[in-house]
C-alpha positions in Angstrom: 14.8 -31.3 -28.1 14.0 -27.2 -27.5 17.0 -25.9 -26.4 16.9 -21.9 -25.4 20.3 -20.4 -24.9 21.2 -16.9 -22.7 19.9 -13.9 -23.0 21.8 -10.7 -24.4 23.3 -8.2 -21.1 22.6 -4.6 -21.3 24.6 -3.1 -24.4 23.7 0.6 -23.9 20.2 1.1 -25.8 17.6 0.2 -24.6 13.5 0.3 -25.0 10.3 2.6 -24.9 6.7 2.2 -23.5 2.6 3.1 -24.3 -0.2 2.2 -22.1 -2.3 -0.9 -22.6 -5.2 -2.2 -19.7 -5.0 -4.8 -17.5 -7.9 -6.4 -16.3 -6.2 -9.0 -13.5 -9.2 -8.5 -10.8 -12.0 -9.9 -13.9 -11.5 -14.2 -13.6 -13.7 -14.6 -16.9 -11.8 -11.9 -18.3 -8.4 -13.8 -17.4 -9.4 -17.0 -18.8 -10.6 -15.5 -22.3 -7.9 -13.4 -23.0 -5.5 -16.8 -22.4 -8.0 -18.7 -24.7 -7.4 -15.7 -27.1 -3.8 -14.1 -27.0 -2.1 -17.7 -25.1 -3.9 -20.7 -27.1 -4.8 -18.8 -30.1 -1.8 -18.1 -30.9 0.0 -21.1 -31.5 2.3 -20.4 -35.4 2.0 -24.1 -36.9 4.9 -24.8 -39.4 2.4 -24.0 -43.2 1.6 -20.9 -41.0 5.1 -19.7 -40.4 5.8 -20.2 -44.0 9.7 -20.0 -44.0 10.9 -19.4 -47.4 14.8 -19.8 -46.8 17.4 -22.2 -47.1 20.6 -23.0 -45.4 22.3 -24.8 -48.6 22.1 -21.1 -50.4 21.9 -19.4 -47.0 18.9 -17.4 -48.0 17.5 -15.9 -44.6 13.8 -16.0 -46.5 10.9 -14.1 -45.1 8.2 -15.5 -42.9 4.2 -14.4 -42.8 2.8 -11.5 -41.9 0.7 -13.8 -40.0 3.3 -15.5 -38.0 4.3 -12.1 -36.9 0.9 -11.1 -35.8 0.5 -13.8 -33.5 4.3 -13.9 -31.9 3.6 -10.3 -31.2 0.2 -10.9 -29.5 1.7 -13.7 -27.1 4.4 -11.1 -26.1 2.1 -8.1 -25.5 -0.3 -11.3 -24.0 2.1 -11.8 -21.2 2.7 -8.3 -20.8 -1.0 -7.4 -20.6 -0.9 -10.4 -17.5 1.3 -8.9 -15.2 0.2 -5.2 -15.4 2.7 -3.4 -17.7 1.1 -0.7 -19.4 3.4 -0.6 -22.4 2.8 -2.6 -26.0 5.0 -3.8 -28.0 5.8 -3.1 -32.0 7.7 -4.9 -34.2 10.3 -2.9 -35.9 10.5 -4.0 -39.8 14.4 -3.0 -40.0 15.3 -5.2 -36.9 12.7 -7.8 -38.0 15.0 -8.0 -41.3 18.5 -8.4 -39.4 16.9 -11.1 -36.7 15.8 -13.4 -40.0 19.5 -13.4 -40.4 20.9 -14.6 -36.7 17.8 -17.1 -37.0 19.2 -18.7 -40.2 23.1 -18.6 -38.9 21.4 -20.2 -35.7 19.3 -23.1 -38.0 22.7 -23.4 -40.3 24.5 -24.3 -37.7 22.7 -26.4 -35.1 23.9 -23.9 -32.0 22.7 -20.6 -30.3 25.7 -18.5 -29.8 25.1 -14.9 -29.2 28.3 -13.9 -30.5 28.6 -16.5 -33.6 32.5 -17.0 -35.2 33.1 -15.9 -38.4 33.5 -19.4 -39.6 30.4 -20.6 -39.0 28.0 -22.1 -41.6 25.9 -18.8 -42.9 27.5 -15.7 -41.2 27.0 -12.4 -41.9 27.6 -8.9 -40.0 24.1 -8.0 -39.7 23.4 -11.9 -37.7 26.1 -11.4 -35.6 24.7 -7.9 -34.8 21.3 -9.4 -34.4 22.5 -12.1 -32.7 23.9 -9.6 -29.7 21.1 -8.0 -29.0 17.9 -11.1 -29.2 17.1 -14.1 -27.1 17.6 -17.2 -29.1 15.9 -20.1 -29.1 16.7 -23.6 -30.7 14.1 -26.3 -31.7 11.0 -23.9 -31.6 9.8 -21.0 -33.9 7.6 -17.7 -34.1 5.7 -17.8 -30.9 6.1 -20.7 -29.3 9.6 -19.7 -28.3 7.8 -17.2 -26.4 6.9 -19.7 -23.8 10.2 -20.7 -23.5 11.7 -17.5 -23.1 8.8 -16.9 -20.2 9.6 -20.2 -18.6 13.2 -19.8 -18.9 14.2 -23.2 -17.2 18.0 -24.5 -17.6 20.9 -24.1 -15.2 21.6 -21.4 -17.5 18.6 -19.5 -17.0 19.2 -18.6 -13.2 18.2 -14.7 -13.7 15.4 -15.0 -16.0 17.1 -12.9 -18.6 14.6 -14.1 -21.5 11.7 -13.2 -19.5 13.2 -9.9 -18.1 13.8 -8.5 -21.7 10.1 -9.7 -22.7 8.5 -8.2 -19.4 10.6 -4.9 -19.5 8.8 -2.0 -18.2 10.8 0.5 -21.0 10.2 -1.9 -24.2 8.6 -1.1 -27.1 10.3 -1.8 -30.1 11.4 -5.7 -30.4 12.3 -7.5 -34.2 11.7 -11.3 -35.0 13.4 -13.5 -36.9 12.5 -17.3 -37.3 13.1 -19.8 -39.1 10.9 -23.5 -38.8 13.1 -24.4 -35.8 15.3 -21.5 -34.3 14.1 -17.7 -33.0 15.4 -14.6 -32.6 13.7 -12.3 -30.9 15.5 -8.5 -30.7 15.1 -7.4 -27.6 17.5 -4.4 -27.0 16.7 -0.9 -28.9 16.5 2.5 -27.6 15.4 3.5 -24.0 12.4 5.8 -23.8 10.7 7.4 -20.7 10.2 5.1 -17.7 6.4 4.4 -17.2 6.7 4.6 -13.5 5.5 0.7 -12.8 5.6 -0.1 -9.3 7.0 -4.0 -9.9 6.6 -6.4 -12.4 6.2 -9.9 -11.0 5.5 -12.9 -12.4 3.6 -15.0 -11.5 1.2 -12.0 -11.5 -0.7 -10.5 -8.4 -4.0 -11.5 -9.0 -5.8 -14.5 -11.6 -3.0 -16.2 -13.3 -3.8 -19.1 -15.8 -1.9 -22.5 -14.1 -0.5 -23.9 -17.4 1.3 -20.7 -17.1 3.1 -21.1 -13.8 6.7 -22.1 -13.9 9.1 -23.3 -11.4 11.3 -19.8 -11.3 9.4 -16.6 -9.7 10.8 -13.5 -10.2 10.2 -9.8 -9.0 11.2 -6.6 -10.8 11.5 -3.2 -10.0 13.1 -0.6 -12.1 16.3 0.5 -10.6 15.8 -1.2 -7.1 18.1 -2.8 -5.2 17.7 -6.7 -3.9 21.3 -7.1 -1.9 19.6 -7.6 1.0 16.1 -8.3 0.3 14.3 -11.8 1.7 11.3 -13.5 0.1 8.5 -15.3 1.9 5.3 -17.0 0.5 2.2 -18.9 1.9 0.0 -21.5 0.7 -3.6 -20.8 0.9 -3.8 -22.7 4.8 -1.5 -19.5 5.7 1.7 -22.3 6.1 5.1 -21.1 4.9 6.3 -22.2 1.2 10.0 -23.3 1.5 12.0 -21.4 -1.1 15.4 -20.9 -2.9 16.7 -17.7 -3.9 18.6 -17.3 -6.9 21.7 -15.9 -7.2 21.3 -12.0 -8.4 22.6 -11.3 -11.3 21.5 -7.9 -13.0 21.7 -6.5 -16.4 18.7 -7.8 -18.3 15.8 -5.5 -18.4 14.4 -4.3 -15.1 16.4 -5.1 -12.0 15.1 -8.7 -10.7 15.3 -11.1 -7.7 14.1 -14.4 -8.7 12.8 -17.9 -6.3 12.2 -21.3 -7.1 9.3 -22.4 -4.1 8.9 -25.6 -2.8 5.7 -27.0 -3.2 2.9 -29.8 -4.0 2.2 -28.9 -7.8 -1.0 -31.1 -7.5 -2.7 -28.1 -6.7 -1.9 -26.5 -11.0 -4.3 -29.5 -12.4 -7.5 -29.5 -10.5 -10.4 -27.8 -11.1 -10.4 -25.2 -7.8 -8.8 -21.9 -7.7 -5.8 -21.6 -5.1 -4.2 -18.4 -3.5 -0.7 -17.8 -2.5 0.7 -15.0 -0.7 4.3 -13.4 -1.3 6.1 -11.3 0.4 9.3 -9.2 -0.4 11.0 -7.4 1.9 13.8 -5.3 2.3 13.9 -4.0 -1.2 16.3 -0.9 -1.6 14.6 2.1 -3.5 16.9 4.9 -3.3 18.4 3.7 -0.1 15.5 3.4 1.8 13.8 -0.4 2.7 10.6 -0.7 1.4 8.3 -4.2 1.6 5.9 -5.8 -0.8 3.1 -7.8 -0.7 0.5 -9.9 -3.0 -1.7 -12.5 -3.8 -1.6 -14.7 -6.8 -4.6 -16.8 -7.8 -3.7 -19.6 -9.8 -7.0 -20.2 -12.0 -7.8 -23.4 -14.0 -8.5 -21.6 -17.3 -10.9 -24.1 -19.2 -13.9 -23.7 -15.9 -15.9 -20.6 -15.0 -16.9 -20.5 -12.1 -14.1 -23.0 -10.8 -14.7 -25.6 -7.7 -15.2 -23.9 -4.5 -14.4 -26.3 -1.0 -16.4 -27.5 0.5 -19.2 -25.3 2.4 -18.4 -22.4 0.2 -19.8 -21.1 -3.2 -18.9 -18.7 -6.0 -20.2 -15.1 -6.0 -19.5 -13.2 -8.5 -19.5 -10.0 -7.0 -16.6 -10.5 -4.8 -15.1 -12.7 -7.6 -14.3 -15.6 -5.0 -15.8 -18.5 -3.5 -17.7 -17.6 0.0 -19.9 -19.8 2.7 -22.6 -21.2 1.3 -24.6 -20.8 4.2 -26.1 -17.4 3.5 -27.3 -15.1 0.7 -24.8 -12.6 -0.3 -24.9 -9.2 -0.1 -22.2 -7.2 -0.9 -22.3 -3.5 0.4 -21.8 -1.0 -1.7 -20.3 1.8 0.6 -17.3 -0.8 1.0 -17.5 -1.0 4.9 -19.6 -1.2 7.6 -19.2 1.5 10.1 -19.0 -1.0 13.5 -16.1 -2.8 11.9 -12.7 -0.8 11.4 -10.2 0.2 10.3 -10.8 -1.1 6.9 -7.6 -1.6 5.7 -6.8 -3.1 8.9 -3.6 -4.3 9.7 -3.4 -6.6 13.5 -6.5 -6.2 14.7 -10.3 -5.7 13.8 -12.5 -4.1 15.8 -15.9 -4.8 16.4 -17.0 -2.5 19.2 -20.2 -1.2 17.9 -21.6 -4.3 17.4 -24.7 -5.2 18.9 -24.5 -8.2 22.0 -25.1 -11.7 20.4 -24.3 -10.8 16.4 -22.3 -13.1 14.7 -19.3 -12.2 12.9 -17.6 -14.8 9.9 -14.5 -14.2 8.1 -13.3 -15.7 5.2 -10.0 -15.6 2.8 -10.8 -15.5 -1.4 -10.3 -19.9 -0.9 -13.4 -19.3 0.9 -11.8 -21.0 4.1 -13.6 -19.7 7.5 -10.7 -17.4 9.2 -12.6 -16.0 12.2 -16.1 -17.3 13.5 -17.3 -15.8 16.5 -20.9 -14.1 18.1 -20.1 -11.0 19.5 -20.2 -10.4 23.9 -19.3 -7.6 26.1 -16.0 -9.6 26.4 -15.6 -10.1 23.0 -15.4 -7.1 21.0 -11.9 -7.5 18.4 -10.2 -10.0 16.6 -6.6 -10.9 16.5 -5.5 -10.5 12.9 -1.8 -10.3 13.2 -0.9 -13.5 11.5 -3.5 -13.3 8.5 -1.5 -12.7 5.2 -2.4 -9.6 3.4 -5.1 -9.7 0.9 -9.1 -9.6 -0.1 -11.2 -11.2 2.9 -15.1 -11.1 2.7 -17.0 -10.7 6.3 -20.1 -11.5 7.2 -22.3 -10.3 10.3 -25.7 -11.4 11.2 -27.4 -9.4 13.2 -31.4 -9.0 14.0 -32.5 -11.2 11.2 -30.1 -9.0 8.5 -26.7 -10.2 6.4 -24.2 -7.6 5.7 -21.3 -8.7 3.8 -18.3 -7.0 3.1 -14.9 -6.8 1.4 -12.3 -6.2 4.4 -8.3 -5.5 2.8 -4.8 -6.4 4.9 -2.2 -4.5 4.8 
């Protein structure tokens, strides 16, 4: 059984940053760099090549292999949710975390502050051991996963994946042996990169063997005392949700959700959008809300099943009607339809008498369908989530499509 155990609490130092890309708004681009950086790099136990021992309570080494690939699952899940930082591994700290890994293996328990007496201690484990997450019955990357999952009664705040997705990291060490982890995750703070908030599931294409019961949002130094969540399912119907107790400390400061939903939805072949909201939040004192989409994406199917009486287009990256050609403009709006963003209304004034106007969400479900009269000349948009939304008028034989925002 894979056991992962806390998560260290802010000791004082902390981490640094450098830019990386993200490429969230690209689906083929999502899925390859999952098949790439998520599948490919799975650490198989010849690969790791542990040479320690807990009868002589060597530490051993591991390959330089093993640390390539843990390092390219962490700055993997980075790259997924927007941070523009990479992460190194630091040889020094890699050295001291082969130690807490082999007290860890020695003794059949994750303790981040081990006893003396226990099978295999040493200073420099115990140090390590203060300042990693620490994962039981895994290795190398795949206690990644766990640490990103971060299930367990225990687990309430997400520390594991806080410390992983921290906006400030840069240096981390690893130690593993073939069935415990330590991953340093606390050394010195450097600049903050100025992220706007870190969630995860990600805004945007997110791979659905990736998406895990807790939700979380960060936001360097913001405060979630009295901040509310809400999400929708792709039908615009409210998700039922639990909020976490907070609990701060780990990384960036974090509210975290566990929704209530059909999970059905994470192993077919179809690409499904859900909208959160998160209000409230505190940024030096002042309430500010947020708002995004996440599109959970079957990764092994491009382009993925559209409903019914829709089709994929790869120029607005989302399945549309079917019915018509598209055209996307490229001026990004058409002047008789504004404001684009809109917020609770769109308006359609300089339309001409008997054009007809369609509206439809990234799910490629019809929103608004209507054929324009003197008494008809806006559309109630009030309780549409905020997102992407493609419209369509036909007017005098001609299709204009175009990409319409909510705020």
């Amino acid at each position: 059984m894979t056991k992962v155990l806390k998560y260290p609490l802010l000791l004082g130092l902390l981490f640094s940053w450098a830019g990386i890309l993200n490429a969230q708004c690209d689906r083929q681009s999502v899925i390859d760099d999952y098949q790439q950086f998520y599948l490919g790099t799975n650490v198989s136990g010849s690969e790791l090549d542990w040479t320690g021992s807990t009868d002589s309570c060597e530490a051993g080494e591991i390959s330089k292999l093993s640390y390539q690939l843990t390092l390219d699952r962490i700055n993997y899940f980075r790259r997924l949710v927007g941070i523009p930082t990479e992460v190194i591994f630091d040889s020094t700290l890699n050295d001291k975390a082969q130690e807490a890994a082999l007290i860890m293996k020695a003794n059949n328990d994750l303790d981040h502050f081990p006893p003396e007496t226990w099978a295999c201690y040493s200073e420099v484990g115990a140090e390590a051991a203060g300042k990693s997450n620490l994962a039981l019955g895994t290795h190398s990357a795949s206690a990644i996963r766990l640490y990103m999952q971060d299930a367990g009664t225990d687990n309430g705040p997400v520390g594991h994946r806080r410390w992983i997705l921290y906006s400030r990291a840069h240096h981390f060490g690893m130690g593993s042996t073939d069935r415990t982890q330590a991953l340093w995750v606390i050394a010195k703070k450097q600049k903050d990169p100025g992220i706007d908030f870190i969630a995860y599931p990600p805004p945007g294409f997110c791979p659905k063997p990736l998406v895990y019961k807790r939700w979380s949002f960060s936001k360097p130094g913001a405060n979630f005392n009295e901040a509310d969540i809400a999400m929708y399912d792709e039908n615009g119907a409210p998700v039922e949700l639990t909020t976490l107790e907070l609990k701060q400390g780990f990384g960036d400061n974090t509210i975290v959700w566990e929704p209530d939903y059909e999970t059905t939805f994470l192993y077919d072949q179809m690409d499904h959008i859900y909208s959160v909201e998160v209000n409230n939040v505190l940024i030096n004192g002042s309430p500010v809300n947020y708002n995004y989409n996440v599109v959970f994406t079957n990764p092994t199917i491009h382009p993925p099943l559209c409903f019914t009486g829709s089709k994929w287009d790869e120029n607005s990256c989302a399945c549309v009607s079917n019915t018509t050609r598209i055209q996307v403009s490229e001026s990004g709006r058409i002047p008789s339809i504004f404001p684009n963003p809109f917020n609770n209304q769109l308006s359609l004034n300089a339309l001409a008498e008997g054009a007809s106007f369609k509206c439809y969400n990234l799910a490629g479900q019809l929103m608004a369908s209507l054929v324009v009269s003197k008494n008809q000349s806006a559309i109630n948009t009030s309780l549409w989530l905020p997102g992407l939304y493609i419209a369509q008028i036909q007017a005098e034989n001609h299709l204009h499509t175009i990409k319409l925002v909510k705020h």
